[in-house]
TORBA-760167 format. One record per residue (C-alpha): residue number from 1; chain; x, y, z negated. Coordinates in steps of 0.25 Angstrom, whole numbers, plus 2048, in hexadecimal, padded with zeros to 3 digits. Layout:
N
<i->NUM ch->A east->X north->Y up->Z>
...
# end
This chain:
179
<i->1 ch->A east->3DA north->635 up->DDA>
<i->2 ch->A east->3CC north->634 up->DD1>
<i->3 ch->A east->3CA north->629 up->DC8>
<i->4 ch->A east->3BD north->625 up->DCB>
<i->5 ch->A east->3B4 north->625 up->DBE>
<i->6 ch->A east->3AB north->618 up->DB9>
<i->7 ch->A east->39F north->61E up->DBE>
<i->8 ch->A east->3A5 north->61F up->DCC>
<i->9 ch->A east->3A7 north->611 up->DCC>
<i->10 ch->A east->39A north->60D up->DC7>
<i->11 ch->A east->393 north->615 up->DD2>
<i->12 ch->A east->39B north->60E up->DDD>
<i->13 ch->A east->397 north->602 up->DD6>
<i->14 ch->A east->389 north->604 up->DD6>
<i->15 ch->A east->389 north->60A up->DE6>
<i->16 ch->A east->391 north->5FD up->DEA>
<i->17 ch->A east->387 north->5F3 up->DE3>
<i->18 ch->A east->37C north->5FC up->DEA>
<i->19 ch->A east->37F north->5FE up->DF7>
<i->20 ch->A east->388 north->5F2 up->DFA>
<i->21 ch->A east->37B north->5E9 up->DFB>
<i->22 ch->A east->375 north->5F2 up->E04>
<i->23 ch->A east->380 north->5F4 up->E0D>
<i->24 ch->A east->380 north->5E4 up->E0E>
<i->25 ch->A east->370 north->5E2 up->E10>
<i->26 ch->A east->373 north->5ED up->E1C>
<i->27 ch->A east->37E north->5E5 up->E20>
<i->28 ch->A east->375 north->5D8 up->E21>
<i->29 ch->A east->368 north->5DD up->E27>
<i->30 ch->A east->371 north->5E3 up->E33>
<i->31 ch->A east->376 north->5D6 up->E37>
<i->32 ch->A east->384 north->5D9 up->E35>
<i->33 ch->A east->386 north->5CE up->E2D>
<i->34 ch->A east->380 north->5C2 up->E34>
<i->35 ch->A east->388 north->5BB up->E40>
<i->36 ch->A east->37A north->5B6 up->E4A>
<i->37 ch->A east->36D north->5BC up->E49>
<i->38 ch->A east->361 north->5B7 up->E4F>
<i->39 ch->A east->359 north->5AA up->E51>
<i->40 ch->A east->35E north->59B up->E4B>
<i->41 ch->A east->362 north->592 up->E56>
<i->42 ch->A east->359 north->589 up->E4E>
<i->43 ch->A east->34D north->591 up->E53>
<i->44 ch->A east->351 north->590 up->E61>
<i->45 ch->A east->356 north->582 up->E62>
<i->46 ch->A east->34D north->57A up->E6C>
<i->47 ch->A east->34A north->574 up->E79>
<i->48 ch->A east->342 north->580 up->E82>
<i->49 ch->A east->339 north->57E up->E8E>
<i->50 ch->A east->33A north->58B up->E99>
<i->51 ch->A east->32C north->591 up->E9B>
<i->52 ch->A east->330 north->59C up->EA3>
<i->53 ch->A east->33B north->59D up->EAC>
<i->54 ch->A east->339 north->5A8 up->EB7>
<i->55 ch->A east->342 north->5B0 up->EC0>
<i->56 ch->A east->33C north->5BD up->EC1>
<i->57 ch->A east->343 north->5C5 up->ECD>
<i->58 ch->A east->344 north->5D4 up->EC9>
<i->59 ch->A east->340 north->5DA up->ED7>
<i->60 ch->A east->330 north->5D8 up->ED2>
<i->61 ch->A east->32E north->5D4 up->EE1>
<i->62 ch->A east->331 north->5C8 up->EDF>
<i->63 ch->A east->32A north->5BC up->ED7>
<i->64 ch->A east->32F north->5B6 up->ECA>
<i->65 ch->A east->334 north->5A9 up->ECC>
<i->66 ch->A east->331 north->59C up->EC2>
<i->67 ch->A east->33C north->592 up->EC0>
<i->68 ch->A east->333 north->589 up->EB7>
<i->69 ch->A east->32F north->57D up->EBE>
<i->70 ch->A east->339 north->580 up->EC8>
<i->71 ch->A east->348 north->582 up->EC3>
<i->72 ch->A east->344 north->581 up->EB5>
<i->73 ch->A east->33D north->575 up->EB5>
<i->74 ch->A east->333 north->56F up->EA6>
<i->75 ch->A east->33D north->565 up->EA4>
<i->76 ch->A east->347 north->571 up->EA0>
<i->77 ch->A east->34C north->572 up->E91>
<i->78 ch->A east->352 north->57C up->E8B>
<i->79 ch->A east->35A north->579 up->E7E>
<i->80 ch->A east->35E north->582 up->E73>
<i->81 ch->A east->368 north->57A up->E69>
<i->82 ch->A east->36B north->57F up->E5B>
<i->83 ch->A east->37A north->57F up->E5D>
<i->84 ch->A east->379 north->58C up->E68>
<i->85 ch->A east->377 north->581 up->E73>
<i->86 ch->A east->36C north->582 up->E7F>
<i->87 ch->A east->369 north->578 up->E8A>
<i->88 ch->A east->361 north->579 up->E96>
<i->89 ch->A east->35D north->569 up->E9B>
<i->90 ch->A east->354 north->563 up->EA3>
<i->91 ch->A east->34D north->557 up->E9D>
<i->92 ch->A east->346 north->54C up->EA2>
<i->93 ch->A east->33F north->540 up->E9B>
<i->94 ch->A east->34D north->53A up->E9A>
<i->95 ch->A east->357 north->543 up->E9F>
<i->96 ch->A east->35D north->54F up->E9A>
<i->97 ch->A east->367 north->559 up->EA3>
<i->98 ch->A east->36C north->565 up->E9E>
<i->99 ch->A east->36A north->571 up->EA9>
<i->100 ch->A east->375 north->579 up->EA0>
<i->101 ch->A east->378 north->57D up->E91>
<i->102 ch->A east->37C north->589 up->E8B>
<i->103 ch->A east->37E north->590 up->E7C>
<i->104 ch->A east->378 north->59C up->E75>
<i->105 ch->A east->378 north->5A5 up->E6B>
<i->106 ch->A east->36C north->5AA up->E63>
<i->107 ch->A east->36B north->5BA up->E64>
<i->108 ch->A east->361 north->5BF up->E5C>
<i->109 ch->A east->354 north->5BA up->E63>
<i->110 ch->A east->35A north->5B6 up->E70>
<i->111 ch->A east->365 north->5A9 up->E73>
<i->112 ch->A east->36E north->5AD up->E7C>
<i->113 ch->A east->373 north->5A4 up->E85>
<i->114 ch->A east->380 north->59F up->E8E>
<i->115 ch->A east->37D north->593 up->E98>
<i->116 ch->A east->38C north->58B up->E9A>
<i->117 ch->A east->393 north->58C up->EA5>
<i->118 ch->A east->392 north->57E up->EAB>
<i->119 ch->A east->383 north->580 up->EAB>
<i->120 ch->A east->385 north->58D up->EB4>
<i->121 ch->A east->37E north->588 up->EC2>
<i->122 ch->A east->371 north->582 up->EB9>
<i->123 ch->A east->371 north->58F up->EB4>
<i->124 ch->A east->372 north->595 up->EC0>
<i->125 ch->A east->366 north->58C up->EC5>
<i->126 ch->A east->35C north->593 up->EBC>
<i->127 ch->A east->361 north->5A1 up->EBD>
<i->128 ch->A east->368 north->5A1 up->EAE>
<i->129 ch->A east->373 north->5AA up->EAB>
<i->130 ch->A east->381 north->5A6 up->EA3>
<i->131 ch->A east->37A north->5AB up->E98>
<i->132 ch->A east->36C north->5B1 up->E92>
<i->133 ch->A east->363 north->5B2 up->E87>
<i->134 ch->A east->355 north->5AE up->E83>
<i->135 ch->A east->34C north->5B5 up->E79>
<i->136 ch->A east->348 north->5AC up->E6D>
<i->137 ch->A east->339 north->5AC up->E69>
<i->138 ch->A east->336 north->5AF up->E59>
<i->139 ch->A east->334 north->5A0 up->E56>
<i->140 ch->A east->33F north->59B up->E61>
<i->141 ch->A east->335 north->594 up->E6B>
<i->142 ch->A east->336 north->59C up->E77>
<i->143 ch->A east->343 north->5A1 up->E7D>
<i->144 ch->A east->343 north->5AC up->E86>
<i->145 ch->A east->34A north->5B4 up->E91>
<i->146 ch->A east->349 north->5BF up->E9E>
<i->147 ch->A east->357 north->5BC up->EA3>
<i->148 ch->A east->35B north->5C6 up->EAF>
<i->149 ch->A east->364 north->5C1 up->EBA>
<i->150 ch->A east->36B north->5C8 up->EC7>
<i->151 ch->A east->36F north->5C2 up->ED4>
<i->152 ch->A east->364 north->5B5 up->ED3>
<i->153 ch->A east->362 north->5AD up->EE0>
<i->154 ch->A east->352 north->5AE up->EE0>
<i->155 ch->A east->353 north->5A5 up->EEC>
<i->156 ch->A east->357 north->598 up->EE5>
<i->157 ch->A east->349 north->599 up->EDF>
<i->158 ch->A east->341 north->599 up->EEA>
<i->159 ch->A east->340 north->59C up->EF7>
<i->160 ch->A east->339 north->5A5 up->EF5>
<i->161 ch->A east->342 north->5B0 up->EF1>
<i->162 ch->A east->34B north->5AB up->EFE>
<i->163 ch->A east->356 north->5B5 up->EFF>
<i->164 ch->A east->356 north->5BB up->EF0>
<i->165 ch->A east->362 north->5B7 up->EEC>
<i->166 ch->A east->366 north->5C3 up->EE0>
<i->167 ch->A east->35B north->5C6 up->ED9>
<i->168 ch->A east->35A north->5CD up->ECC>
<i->169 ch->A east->351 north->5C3 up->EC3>
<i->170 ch->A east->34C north->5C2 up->EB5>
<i->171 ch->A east->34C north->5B3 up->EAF>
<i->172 ch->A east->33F north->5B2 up->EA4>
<i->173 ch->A east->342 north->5A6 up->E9D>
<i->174 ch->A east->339 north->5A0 up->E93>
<i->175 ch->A east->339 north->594 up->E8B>
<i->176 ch->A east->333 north->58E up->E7F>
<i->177 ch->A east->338 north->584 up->E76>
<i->178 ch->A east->331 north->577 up->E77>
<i->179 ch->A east->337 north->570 up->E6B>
# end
């Protein structure tokens, strides 16, 4: 076996010192080193108004259908809470009800969501999955989301769509944070 020299040494030495900061910025910048990336809940945290809440059916024949004023009413909030909590209550002057609560996780630019269980036929009222995500604008005002859905009962809208009772549909949701 070869004795390794004083100079051998000292070029490892000075490689290592080299490289080893390099191979730890690398190891930072990729992410690999943080546990959650994305947004602060802090930026996010709010109460939120709906100003767009449409089901688009996707055979184009048919007319996009607005659920604002009608299932979706002004005295609907949407709540964002620090601690990965989210409500949807109505409010009146001196009432509050919860129409359901959920949790979720930030995901870059997006808050993915999951609605509870005992909430599911509220849910089912607007048209809401289990679970979905809504897109985060840069300063976290405005919350976003083009939801697709199979097998929706267009019928329970209006009477209107009499007889269409699984219809591929895409949710646009939008709302923006009133405080």
């Amino acid at each position: 076996m070869p004795v390794l020299g004083l100079s051998h040494l000292i070029q490892t030495f000075m490689i290592t010192r080299i490289f080893a900061p390099l191979v730890l910025l690398a190891f930072l910048v990729s992410g690999c080193a943080s546990t959650k990336s994305g947004i602060d809940p802090q930026v996010i945290t709010g109460d939120y108004t709906f100003t767009s809440f449409t089901v688009r059916p996707e055979p184009a024949a048919l007319d996009a259908f607005s659920l604002l004023g009608n299932r979706v009413s002004d005295d609907l909030v949407f709540r964002v809470f620090e601690n990965n909590r989210l409500t949807l209550e109505r409010r009146n002057d001196d009432t509050t009800e919860l129409v359901w609560e959920g949790e979720y996780e930030v995901d870059g630019r997006s808050i993915k969501i999951e609605i509870a269980d005992d909430f599911r036929d509220q849910r089912r009222r607007l048209f809401m999955p289990e679970r979905f995500r809504l897109d985060v604008n840069r300063d976290g005002d405005a919350l976003t989301s083009d939801i697709s859905r199979d097998g929706v009962d267009m019928s329970k809208l209006s009477d209107d769509y009499e007889g269409l009772d699984d219809v591929p549909v895409t949710l646009e949701i939008r709302l923006a944070r009133v405080r």
